[in-house]
Every structure is written in structure tokens, then in C-alpha cells.
C-alpha positions in Angstrom: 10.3 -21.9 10.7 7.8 -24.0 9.1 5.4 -20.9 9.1 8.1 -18.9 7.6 8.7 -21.3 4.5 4.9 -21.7 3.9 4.8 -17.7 3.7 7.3 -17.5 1.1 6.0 -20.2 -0.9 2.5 -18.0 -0.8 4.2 -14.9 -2.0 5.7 -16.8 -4.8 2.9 -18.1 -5.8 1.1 -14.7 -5.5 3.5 -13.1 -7.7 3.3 -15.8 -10.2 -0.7 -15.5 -10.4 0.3 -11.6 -10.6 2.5 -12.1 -13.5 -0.3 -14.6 -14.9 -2.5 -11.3 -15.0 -0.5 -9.8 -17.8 -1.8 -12.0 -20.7 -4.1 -10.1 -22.8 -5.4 -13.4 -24.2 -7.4 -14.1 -20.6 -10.8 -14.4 -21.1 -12.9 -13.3 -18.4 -13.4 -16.4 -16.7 -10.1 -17.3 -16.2 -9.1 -13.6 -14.9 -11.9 -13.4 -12.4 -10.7 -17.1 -11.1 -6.8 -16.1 -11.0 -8.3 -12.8 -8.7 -9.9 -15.4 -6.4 -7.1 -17.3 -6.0 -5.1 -13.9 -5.3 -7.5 -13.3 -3.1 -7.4 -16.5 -1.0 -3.8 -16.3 -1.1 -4.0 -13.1 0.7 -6.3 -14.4 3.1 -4.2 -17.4 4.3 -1.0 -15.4 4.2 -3.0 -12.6 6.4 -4.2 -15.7 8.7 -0.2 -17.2 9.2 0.7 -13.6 10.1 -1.6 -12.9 12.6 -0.6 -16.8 14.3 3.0 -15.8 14.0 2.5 -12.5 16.0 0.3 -14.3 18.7 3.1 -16.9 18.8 5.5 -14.7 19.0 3.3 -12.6 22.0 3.0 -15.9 23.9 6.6 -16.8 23.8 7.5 -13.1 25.1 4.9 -13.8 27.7 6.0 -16.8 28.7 9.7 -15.7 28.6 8.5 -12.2 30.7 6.7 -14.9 33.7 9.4 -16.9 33.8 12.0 -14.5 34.5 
């Protein structure tokens, strides 16, 4: 579950730097450093994804040799 919660909270935040994206008054700098953090975002949200589905393969596993 807490994997879950931490997920949404990155994909809120993702949005938001999305949204942050849309001011025309950015100046390079800042731009290229909200795309980094995008970036990163996207990274660790890729990372909790992939540990979910290998959780979720070992529990079926474990629920499979069990039976």
C-alpha cells in the first residue's frame, strides 16, 4: 500500500511540474531544471513499478509452492 501512495504522490507531482511547463515567462534555466526533475520523477516512478510487479511475482510464487 505504501508503494501505491508514494506512486500517486509522484504522478501529482509530475503533473504539477507539467502544468509548471506552461509559463511562458520560464527562462531557460529554470525549464531545463523542471524537465530534469520530470525526468527523475519518471525514473523513480518506473523503478516502484518494476518492485511492485516482482513483488507481486513473488507473492504468486510463493502462493503457487505453497499450495
Amino acid at each position: 500500500m505504501e508503494h501505491h501512495i508514494h506512486l500517486k504522490q509522484l504522478q501529482t507531482t509530475e503533473m504539477q511540474l507539467y502544468t509548471s511547463l506552461d509559463d511562458q515567462n520560464l527562462d531557460p534555466t529554470n525549464r531545463t531544471n523542471i524537465i530534469n526533475q520530470i525526468n527523475e520523477i519518471g525514473q523513480t516512478r518506473s523503478t516502484l513499478y518494476n518492485s511492485l510487479k516482482n513483488m507481486a511475482s513473488s507473492y504468486q510464487q510463493n502462493v503457487s509452492t505453497s499450495q
